[in-house]
C-alpha positions as CSV (number, residue, x, y, z in Angstrom):
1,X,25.7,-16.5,2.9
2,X,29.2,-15.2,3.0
3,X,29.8,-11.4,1.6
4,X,26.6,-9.8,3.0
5,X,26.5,-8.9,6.5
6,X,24.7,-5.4,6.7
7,X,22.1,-3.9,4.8
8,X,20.9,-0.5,5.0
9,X,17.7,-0.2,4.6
10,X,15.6,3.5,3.7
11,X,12.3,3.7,4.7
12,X,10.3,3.1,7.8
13,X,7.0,2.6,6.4
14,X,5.7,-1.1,5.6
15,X,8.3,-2.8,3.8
16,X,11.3,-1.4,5.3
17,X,10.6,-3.1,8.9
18,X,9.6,-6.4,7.2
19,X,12.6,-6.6,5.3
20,X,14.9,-6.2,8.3
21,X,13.2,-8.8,10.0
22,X,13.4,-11.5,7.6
23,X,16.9,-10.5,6.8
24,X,17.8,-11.3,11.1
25,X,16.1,-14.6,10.6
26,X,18.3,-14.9,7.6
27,X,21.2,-14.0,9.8
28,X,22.0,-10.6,8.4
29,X,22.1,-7.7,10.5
30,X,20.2,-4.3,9.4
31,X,19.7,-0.4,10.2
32,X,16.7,1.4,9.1
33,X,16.9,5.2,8.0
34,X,13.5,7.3,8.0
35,X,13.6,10.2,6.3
36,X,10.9,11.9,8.9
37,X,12.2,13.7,12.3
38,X,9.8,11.1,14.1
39,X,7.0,8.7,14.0
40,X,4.0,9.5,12.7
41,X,1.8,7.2,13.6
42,X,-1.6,9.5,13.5
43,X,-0.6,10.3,9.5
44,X,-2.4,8.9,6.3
45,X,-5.8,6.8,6.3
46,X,-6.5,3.7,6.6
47,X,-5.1,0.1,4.2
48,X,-7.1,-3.5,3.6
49,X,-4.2,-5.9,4.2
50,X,-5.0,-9.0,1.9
51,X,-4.7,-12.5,2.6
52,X,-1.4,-12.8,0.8
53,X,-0.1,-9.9,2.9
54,X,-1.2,-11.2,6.2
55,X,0.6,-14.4,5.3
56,X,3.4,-13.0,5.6
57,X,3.4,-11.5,8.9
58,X,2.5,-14.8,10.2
59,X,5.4,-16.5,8.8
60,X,7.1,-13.9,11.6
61,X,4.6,-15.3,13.8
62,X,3.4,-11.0,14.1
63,X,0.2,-11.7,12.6
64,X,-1.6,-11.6,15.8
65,X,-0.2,-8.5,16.5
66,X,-2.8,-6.5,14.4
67,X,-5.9,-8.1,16.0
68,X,-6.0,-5.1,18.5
69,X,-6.4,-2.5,16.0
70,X,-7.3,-4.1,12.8
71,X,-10.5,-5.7,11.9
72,X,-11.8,-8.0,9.4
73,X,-14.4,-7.0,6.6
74,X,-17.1,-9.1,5.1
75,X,-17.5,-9.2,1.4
76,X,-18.9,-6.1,-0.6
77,X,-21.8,-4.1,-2.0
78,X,-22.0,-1.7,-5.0
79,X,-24.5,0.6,-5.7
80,X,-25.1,3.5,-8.3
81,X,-25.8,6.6,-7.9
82,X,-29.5,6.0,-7.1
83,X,-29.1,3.6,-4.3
84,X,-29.6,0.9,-6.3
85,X,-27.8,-2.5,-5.8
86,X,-25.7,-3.5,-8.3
87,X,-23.7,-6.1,-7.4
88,X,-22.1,-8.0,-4.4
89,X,-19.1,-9.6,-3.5
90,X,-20.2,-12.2,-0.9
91,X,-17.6,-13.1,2.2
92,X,-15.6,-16.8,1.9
93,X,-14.1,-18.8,4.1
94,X,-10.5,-16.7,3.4
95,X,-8.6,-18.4,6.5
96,X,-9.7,-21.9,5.1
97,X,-9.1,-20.9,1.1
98,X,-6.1,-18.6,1.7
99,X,-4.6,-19.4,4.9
100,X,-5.7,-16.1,6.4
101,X,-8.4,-13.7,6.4
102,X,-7.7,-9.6,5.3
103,X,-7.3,-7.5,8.0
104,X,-8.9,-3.5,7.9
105,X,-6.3,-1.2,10.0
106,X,-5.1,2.5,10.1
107,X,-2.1,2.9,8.3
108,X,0.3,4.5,11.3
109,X,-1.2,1.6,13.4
110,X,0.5,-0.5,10.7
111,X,4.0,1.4,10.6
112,X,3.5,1.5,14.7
113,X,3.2,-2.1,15.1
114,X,5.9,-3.2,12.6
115,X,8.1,-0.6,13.8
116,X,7.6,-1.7,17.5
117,X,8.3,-5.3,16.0
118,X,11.5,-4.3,14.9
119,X,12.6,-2.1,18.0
120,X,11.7,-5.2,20.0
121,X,14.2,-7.3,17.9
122,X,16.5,-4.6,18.7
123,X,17.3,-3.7,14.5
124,X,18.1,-0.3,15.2
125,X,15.8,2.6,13.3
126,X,17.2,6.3,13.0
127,X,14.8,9.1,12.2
128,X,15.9,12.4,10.4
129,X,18.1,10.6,8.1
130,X,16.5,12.0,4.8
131,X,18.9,10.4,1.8
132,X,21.4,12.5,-0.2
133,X,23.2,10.3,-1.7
134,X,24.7,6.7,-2.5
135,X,27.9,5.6,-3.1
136,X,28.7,2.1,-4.7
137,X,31.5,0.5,-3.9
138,X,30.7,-2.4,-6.9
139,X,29.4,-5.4,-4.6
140,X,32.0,-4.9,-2.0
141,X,29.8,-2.4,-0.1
142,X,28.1,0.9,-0.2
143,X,27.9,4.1,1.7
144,X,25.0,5.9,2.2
145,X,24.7,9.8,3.1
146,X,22.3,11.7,4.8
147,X,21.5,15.1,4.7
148,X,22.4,16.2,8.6
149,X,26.0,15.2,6.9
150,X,26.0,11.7,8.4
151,X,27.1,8.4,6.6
152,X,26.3,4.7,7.1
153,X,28.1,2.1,5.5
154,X,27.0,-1.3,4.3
155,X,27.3,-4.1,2.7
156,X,24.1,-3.5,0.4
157,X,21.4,-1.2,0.9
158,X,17.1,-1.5,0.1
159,X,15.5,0.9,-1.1
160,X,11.9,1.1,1.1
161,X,10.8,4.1,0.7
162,X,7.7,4.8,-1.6
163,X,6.8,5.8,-5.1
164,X,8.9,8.7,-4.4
165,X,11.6,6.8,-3.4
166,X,15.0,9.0,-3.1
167,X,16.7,6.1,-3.9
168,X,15.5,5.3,-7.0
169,X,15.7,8.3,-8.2
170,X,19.6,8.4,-7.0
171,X,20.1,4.6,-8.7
172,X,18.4,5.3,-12.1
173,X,18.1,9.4,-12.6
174,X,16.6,8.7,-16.1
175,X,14.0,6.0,-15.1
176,X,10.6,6.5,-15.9
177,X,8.7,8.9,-13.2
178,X,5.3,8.2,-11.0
179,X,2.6,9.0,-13.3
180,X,-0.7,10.7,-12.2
181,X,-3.4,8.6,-12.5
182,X,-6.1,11.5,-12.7
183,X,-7.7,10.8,-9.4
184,X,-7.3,12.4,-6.1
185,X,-7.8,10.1,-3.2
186,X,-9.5,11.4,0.5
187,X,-10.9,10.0,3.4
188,X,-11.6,10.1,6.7
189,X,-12.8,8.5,10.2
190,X,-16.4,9.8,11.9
191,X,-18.9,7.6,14.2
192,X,-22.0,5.8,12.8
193,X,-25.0,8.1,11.4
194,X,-28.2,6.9,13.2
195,X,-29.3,3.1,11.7
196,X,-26.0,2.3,9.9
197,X,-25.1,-1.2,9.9
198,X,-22.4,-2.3,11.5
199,X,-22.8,-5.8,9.2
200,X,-18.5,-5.6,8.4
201,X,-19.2,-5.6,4.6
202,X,-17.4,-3.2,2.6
203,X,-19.9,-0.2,0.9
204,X,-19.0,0.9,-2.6
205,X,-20.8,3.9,-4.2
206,X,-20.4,4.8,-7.6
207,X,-22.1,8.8,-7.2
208,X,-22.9,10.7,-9.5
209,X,-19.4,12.7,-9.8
210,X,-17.0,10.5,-7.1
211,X,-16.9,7.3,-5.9
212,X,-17.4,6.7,-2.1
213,X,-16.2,3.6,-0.4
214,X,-17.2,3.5,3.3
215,X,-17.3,0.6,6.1
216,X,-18.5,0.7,9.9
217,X,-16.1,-1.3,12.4
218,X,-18.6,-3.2,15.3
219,X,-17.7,-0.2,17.6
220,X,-20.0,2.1,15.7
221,X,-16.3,4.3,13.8
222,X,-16.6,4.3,10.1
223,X,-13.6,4.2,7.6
224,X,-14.5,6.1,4.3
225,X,-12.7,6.9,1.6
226,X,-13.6,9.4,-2.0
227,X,-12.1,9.0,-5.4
228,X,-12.3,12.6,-7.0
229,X,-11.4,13.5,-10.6
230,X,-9.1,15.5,-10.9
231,X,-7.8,15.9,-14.7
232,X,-4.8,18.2,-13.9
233,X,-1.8,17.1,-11.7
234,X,-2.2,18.7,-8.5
235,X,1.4,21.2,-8.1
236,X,3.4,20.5,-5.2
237,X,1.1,21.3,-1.7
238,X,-2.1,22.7,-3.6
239,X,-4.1,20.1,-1.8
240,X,-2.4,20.8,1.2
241,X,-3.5,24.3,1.4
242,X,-7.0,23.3,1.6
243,X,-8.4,23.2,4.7
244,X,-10.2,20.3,6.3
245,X,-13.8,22.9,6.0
246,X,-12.8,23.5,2.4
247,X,-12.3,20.2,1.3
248,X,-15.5,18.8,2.7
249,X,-17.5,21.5,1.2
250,X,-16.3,20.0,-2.2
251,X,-17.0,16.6,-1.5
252,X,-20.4,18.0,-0.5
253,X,-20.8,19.4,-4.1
254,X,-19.2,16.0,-5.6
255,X,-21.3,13.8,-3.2
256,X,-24.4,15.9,-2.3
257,X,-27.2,14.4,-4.2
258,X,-25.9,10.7,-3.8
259,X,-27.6,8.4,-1.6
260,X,-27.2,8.1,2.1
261,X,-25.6,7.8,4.2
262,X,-22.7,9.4,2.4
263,X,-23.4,13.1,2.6
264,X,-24.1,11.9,6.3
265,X,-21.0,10.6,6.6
266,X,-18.7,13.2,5.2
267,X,-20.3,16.2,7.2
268,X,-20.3,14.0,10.6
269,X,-16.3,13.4,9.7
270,X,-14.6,15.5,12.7
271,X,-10.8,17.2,12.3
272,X,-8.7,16.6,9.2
273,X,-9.4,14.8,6.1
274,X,-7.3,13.5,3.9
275,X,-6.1,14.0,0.6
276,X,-3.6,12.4,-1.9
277,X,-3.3,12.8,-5.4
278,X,-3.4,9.0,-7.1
279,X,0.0,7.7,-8.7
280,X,1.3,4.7,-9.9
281,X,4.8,3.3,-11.8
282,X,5.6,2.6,-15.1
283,X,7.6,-0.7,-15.4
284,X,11.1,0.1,-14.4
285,X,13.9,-1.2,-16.6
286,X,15.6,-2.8,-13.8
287,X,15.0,-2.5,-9.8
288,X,18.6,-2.9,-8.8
289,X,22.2,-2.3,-9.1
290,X,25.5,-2.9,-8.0
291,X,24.4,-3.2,-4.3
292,X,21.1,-1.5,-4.6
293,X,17.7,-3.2,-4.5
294,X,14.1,-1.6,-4.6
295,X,11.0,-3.2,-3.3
296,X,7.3,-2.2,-2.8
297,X,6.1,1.1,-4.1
298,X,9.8,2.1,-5.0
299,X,10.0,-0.4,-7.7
300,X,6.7,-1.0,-8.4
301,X,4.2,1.4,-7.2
302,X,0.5,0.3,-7.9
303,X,-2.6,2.5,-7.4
304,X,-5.2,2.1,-4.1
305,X,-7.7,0.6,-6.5
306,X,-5.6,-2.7,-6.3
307,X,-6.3,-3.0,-2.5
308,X,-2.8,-4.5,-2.6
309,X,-0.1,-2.3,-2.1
310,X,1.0,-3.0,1.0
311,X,0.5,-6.4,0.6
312,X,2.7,-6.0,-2.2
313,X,5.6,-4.8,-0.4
314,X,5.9,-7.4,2.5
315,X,5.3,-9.9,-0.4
316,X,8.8,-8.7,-1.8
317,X,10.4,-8.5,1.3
318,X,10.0,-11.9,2.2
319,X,11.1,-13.0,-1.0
320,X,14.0,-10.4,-1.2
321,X,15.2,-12.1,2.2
322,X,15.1,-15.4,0.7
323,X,17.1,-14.5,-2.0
324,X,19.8,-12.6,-0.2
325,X,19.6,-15.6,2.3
326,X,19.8,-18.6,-0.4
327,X,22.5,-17.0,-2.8
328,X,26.4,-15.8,-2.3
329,X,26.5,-13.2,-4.5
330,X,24.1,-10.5,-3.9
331,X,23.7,-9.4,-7.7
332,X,22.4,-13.3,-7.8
333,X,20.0,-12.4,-5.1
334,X,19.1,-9.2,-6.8
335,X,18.2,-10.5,-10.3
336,X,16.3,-13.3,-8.6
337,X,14.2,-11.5,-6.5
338,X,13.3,-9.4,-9.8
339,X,12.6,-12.9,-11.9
340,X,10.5,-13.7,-9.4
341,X,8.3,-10.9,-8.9
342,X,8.1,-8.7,-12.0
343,X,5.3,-10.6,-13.3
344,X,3.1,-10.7,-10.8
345,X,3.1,-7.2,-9.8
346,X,3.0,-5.0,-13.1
347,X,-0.1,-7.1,-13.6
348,X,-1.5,-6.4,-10.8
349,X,-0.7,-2.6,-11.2
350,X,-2.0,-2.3,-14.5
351,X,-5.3,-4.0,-13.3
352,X,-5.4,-1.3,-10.9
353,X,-4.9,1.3,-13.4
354,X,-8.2,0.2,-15.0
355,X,-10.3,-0.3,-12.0
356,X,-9.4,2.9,-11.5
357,X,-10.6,4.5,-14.6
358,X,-13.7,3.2,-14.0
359,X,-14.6,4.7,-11.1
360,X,-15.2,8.0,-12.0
361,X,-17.2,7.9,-15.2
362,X,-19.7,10.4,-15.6
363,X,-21.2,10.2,-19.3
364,X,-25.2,8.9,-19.1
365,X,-24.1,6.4,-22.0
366,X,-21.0,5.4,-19.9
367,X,-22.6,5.0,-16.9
368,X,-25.6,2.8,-18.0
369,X,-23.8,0.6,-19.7
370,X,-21.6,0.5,-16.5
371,X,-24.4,-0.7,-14.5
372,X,-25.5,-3.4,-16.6
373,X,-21.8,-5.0,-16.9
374,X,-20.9,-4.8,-13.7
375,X,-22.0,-7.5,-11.9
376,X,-20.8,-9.8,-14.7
377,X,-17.3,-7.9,-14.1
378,X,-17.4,-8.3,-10.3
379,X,-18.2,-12.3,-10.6
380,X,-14.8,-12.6,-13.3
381,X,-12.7,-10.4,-11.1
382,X,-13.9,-12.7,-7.7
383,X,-12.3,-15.5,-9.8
384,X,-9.1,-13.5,-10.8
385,X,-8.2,-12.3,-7.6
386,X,-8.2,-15.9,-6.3
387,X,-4.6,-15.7,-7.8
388,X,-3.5,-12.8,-6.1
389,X,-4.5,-13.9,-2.5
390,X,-4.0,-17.4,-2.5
391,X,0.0,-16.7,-2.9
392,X,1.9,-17.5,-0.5
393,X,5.7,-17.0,0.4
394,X,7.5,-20.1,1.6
395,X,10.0,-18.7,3.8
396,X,11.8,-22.0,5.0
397,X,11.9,-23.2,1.1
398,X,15.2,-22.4,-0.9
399,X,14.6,-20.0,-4.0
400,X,18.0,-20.4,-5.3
C-alpha cells in the first residue's frame, strides 16, 4: 500500500473501532470522530452478535473480551398468543459448525469494549466532533469539518456512523432515504418473575397486538424486547416525550391479555425503557466516492429482525481493511469492498424486511394461517441462515 496513510473515520459505535483496528494491522494509521460530547455506554438495549460477527473479533484475537458481559443463548421457542408452542429452534454445536458461538450483550458494553480496544491500541477517538462537511480532494486526500469549527485531514475517510449517517447524506444528497418499516422497537432489562427459567433459550411471543421477545441470563436479569405497530412515522422526539410510566402503560394494553410471564415482565421493568422507531435502507446506488467509503448501517442499514446488524458492520470492516490493505489505489479498494459485499447484505435486509412484517399481524385469518406455517417456515429459515453464519472473513488471505 503506497498512497493511503490516514483515514478518518466517523462514528464510534460498532464498526467504526473495528475498522481502525484492522486498518493498524494493515499498517494504516486512523482517527475516529464521534459525533456525541461523550461515551454513552448506559444508551440503547441490548444486540445478539452472530457467529459470523464474533469471527471477526477473534481474528483480532478481542473475542474473549465479551465473555464478561456477554452471554450465550440456546436455541428458541415461539408461541402464539395463547401460550401455545409453535415451533422451536433447537441449539447446535455453533463453535464446532461456525467457528464460534453468538454472544447476547448490552449494546454500550459493545461500544465500551471496542472502544477501550481501540484506546488501548492507542488509535486516537475525539468526541464532540459532529460532521459538517467533507471536502474531496479527488484521491489525493480529504478534509473533514466539524461543527466546533475544527478540521481533520486525511488521506480517505469511512463513513461509520448509522442509518443516519451525516456522511452519506453529505456524499450522495439525492440517495434514497431510511425508510420506516412500520414498527416501533422497545425494551428493557428487569430481574426474573418467580419460576422463570433461566434455560438460555431465546422466548418469542407472537401476542395478540405486539410481539415480545424475552430471555433470562443464569443470574436471574432478563433482556426483553416489543415490536409495536406503529402505521404512521413517528415525527422527530414524539417517542421521546413519553415517559418510561407512559410507555409501559401501552405496552400493558398491547401485551395485557398475552400469556405470562410477559405482562410480568414489562411491569417488573425498573427505570427507562426504550424506544426506537424501526428503519431500514434502500439499496444505495453506490457506497463510495472519490475518497469516501460507507460501511454497516450507513450503506446498508437492515432492520433488528435480521439479528445481524452488527454483525453486518464488522463483517464489512474487515473486508474494507483487506481491500484498502491488498490494493494501491483506493477507488480499487473501494469498488472491491462493494463487489464483494452488496450481495450478501441487501439480501439479508430484505429478508429482514419480511420477518418483520410478519410479526405484527393481527387479522384471525392471518394469524391462523400463521400458526399452522410457521414451523414449516422456522425449519427452511434454520437451513438458510446456515449461509449467513457460517461466513467467515479471511483476514491474512489477499482479496485483490
Amino acid at each position: 500500500m503506497t498512497t493511503p496513510q490516514k483515514a478518518l473515520i466517523i462514528g464510534c459505535g460498532i464498526a467504526g473501532p473495528v475498522v481502525a483496528l484492522f486498518l493498524q494491522q494493515a499498517g494504516i494509521d486512523a482517527e475516529i470522530y464521534e459525533s456525541k460530547p461523550e461515551s454513552l455506554d448506559e444508551a440503547g438495549a441490548f444486540l445478539n452478535l452472530a457467529p459470523n460477527g464474533v469471527n471477526v473479533l477473534k481474528a483480532l484475537d478481542i473475542d474473549h473480551l465479551l465473555e464478561k458481559d456477554g452471554f450465550h443463548s440456546v436455541g428458541m421457542d415461539f408461541f402464539n398468543s395463547d401460550g401455545r408452542q409453535l415451533a422451536q429452534l433447537e441449539s447446535c454445536d455453533e463453535e464446532e459448525r461456525f467457528g464460534s458461538r453468538n454472544i447476547m450483550i448490552k449494546r454500550g458494553q459493545l461500544h465500551q469494549i471496542l472502544r477501550d480496544e481501540a484506546l488501548r491500541r492507542n488509535i486516537p477517538v475525539r468526541f464532540g466532533k459532529k460532521l459538517r462537511g467533507i471536502q474531496l480532494n479527488g484521491f489525493q486526500g480529504v478534509t473533514a469539518r466539524f461543527e466546533d469549527g475544527s478540521q481533520a485531514e486525511g488521506n480517505f475517510l469511512i463513513g461509520c456512523d448509522g442509518i443516519h449517517s451525516q456522511t452519506r447524506q453529505l456524499l450522495f444528497p439525492n440517495a434514497p432515504k431510511p425508510t420506516y418499516t412500520g414498527v416501533v422497537d422497545c425494551g428493557g432489562f428487569a430481574q426474573c418473575p418467580p419460576g422463570l427459567s433461566t434455560s438460555g433459550a431465546m422466548q418469542m411471543i407472537f401476542g395478540k397486538k405486539a410481539f415480545f421477545g424475552y430471555i433470562a441470563k443464569p443470574d436471574g436479569e432478563v433482556y426483553w424486547f416489543s415490536n409495536v405497530a406503529w402505521p404512521n412515522e413517528p415525527k422527530r422526539n414524539e417517542l421521546n416525550a413519553l415517559s418510561s410510566e407512559a410507555w409501559r402503560q401501552q405496552l400493558l394494553r398491547n401485551h395485557g391479555n398475552d400469556p405470562a410471564p410477559v405482562p410480568e415482565i414489562i411491569q417488573s421493568t425498573p427505570g427507562d425503557i426504550g424506544k426506537w422507531p424501526v428503519y431500514d435502507l434502500p439499496s444505495l446506488p453506490a457506497w463510495h466516492k472519490g475518497p469516501v467509503c460507507l460501511v454497516g448501517d450507513a450503506a446498508h442499514a437492515t432492520s433488528p429482525h435480521s439479528g445481524q446488524g452488527a454483525s453486518l458492520a464488522l463483517e464489512d470492516a474487515a473486508v474494507l481493511a483487506q481491500c484498502l490493505r491488498d490494493s494501491l489505489k483506493v477507488e480499487h479498494a473501494f469498488s472491491k469492498f462493494e463487489s464483494l459485499r452488496r450481495e450478501r447484505v441487501e439480501k439479508i435486509v430484505r429478508q429482514a424486511r419480511r420477518t418483520g412484517n410478519g410479526k405484527v399481524v393481527t387479522n384471525p385469518i392471518a394469524v391462523w394461517f400463521r400458526d399452522l406455517v410457521l414451523p414449516f417456515f422456522i425449519k427452511q429459515g434454520a437451513k438458510a441462515s446456515e449461509a449467513v453464519l457460517s461466513y467467515k472473513v479471511e483476514w491474512e488471505k489477499e482479496v485483490v
